[in-house]
N, C-alpha and C positions, 0 to 999 in steps of 0.2 A: 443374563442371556447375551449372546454374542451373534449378530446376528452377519451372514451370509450374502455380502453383498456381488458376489460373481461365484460360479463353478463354471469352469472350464475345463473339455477332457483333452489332455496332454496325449493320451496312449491308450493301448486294450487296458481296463481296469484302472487307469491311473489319470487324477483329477487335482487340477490346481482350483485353490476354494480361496478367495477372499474376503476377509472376515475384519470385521469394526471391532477394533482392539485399542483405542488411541494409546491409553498408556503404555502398552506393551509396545506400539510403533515407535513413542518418542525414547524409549529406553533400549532397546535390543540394537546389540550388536552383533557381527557376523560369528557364526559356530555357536552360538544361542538356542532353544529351544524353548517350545512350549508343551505344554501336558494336557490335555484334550478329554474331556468328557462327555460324552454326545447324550446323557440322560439320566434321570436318578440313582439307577440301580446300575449304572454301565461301570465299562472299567474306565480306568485313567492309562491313556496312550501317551506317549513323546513324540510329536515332531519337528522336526526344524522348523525355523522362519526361512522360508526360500528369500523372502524381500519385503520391505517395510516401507510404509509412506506415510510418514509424522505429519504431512499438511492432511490427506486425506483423513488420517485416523486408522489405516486397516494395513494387517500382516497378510501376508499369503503363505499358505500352507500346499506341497502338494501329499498326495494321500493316493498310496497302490493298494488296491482291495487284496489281504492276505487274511483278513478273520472279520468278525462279526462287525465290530467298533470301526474299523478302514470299511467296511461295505455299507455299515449304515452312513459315516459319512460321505462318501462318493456317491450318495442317493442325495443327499440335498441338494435343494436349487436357490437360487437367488430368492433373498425373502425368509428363506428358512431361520433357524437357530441352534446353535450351541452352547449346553447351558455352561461348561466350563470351559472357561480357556485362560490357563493360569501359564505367568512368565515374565520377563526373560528368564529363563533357568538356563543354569549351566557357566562355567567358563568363557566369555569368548576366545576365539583363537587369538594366536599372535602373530600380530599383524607388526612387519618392520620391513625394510630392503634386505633381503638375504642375497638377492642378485637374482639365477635363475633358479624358477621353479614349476614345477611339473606338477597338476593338478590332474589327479586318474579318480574317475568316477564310473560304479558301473549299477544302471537299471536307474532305479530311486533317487540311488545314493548321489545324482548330480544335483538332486533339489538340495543337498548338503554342503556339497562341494561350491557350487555358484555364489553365495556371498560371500565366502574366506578367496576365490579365486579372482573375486572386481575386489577384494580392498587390499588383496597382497597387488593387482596391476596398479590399484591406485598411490600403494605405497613405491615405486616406480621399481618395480622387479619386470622380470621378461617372464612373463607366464605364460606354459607349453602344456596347453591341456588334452588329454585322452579321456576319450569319452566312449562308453560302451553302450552295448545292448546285443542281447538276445537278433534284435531283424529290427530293419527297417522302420517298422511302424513302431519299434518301442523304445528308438531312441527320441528323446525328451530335452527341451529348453539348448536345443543346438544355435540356434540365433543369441540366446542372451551367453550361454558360452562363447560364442565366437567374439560378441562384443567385448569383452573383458579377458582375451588371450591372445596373442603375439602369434600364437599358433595352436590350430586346433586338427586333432586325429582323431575320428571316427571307426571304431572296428566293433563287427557284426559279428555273430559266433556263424550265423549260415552266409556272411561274404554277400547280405541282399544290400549293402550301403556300408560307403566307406572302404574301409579295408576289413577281408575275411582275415578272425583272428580271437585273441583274449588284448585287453588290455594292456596286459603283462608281455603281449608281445610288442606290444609299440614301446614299454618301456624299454624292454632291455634291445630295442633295436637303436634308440637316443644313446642307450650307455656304449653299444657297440662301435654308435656313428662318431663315437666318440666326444659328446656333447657334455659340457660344464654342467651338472646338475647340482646346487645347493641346498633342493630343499624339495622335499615328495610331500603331499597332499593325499593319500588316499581314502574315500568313503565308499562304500558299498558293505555288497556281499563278502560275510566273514572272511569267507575259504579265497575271495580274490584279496582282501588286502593282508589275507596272509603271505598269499603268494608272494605279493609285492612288498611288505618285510623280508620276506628272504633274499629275495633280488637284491636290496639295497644295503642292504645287510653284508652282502657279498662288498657290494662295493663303499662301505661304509661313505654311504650319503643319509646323513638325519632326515627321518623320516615321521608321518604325523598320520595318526588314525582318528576318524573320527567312530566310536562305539555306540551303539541302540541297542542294550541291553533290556532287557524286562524291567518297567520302570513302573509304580503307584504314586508313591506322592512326592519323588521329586527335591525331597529335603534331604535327604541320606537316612531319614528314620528306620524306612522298611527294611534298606538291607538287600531290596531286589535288585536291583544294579549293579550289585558288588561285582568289580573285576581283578583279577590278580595282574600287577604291574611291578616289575622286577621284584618276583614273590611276594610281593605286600597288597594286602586287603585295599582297593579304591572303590569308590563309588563312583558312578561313570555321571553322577545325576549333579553332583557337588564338585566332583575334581576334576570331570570333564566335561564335557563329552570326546574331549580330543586326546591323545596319550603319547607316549613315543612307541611307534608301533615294534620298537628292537627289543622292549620289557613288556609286549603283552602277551599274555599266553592265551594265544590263540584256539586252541583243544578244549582248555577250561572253558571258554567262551562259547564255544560251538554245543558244547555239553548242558551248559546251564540253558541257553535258547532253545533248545531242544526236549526242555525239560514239559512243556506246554502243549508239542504240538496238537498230539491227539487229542488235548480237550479244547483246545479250538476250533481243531476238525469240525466236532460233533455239535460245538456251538453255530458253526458256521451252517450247517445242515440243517439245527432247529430253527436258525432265523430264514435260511428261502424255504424251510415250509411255512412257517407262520404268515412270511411276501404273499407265499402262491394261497394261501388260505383267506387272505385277506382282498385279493386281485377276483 
């Protein structure tokens, strides 16, 4: 059992939960994940490590309620428990001096983006980060952003904070302003870092996706992860979670995520009746 030693709510539905992991704090490095069980019979989720603290012992995870497994954990409080929390898994990113780089996160995806974006500052690059959200109240971890970027861009899709926009517009207003880009960083929502493949694409700047495909156990056994990456079979669980986002096929991706929704849906419906039945 792993027990819960803070939740904090970040945003509408979305909670950072710090959890007593020591081994996984002295081992994880940035673009890492862990695989999350919240009960015997539950699924196995992935989330990132947003940040790790080896003296303390405990990882932080943040968690946006989108189905059964992110709603029951965003219910726990300090004191609580998780009976699994398996990791580090995955690839860490790569971390080196590229020069500059541009780190675009949008919704979640900055709890993603935030450790690959303080160890590429750390490795002494000029890091220029865009950061998104839906409004105001759902943008997330902007102080520890701003800490760890050279320059920080905020755009809102209804213009309530920061600048009215897509992410995608602040990038290709860097490429227009005519800015040295060496190196793209994108995490979020599928359909924006496709976007932002193509944009870069255009201007052939290497570019780095981090992928949350449908994951169980994490080893590459299942096969649920599988992503196509310059037409060949990966697993996002073992050879990433990061890719080059110019060889992934984005459609395929969108497709397979897709494959679940409706029985989440409905799982998600059984659990707030069973809340309201038990309330």
């Amino acid at each position: 059992m792993f027990r819960v030693v803070r939740a904090e709510n970040l945003a509408p539905d979305i909670y950072r939960l710090e959890i007593e992991a020591p081994r996984i704090a002295r081992k994880q490095k940035p673009g890492q994940f862990v695989i999350v069980r919240v009960y015997e019979e539950g699924e196995r989720i992935p989330l990132t490590i947003e940040k790790a603290d080896p003296q303390r012992g405990t990882i932080n995870i943040v968690v946006q309620s989108v189905g059964k497994t992110t709603e029951l954990l965003n219910r726990l409080e300090a004191g609580d428990a998780i009976l699994d929390v398996v990791g580090p898994l995955g690839q860490p990113s790569e971390i080196e001096k590229f020069g500059t780089v541009v780190a675009i996160s949008g919704g979640v995806g900055t709890a993603m983006a935030y450790p690959t974006a303080a160890a590429l500052k750390k490795a002494g690059n000029f890091v220029i980060s865009i950061v998104g959200a839906r409004n105001k109240k759902r943008v997330i971890l902007e102080r520890e952003m701003r800490d760890v970027s050279d320059e920080l861009l905020i755009t809102t899709d209804d213009g309530s904070y920061g600048k009215k926009g897509l992410v995608t517009d602040g990038l290709r207003e860097l490429i227009q302003n005519g800015t040295h880009i060496d190196r793209v960083l994108a995490v979020g929502p599928i359909v924006m870092m496709k976007a932002v493949a193509e944009i870069t694409r255009a201007s052939r700047i290497p570019t780095i996706v981090s992928l949350n495909p449908i994951m169980l156990d994490g080893t590459g056994m299942c096969g649920g992860c599988r992503v196509l990456v310059d037409g060949k079979s990966r697993f996002a669980c073992v050879d990433g979670p990061e890719f080059d986002a110019h060889g992934v096929d984005f459609d395929t991706l969108l497709h397979r995520n897709a494959m679940y929704v409706d029985a989440e849906k409905r799982s998600v419906e059984r659990c707030h009746q069973e809340m309201e039945s038990h309330d």
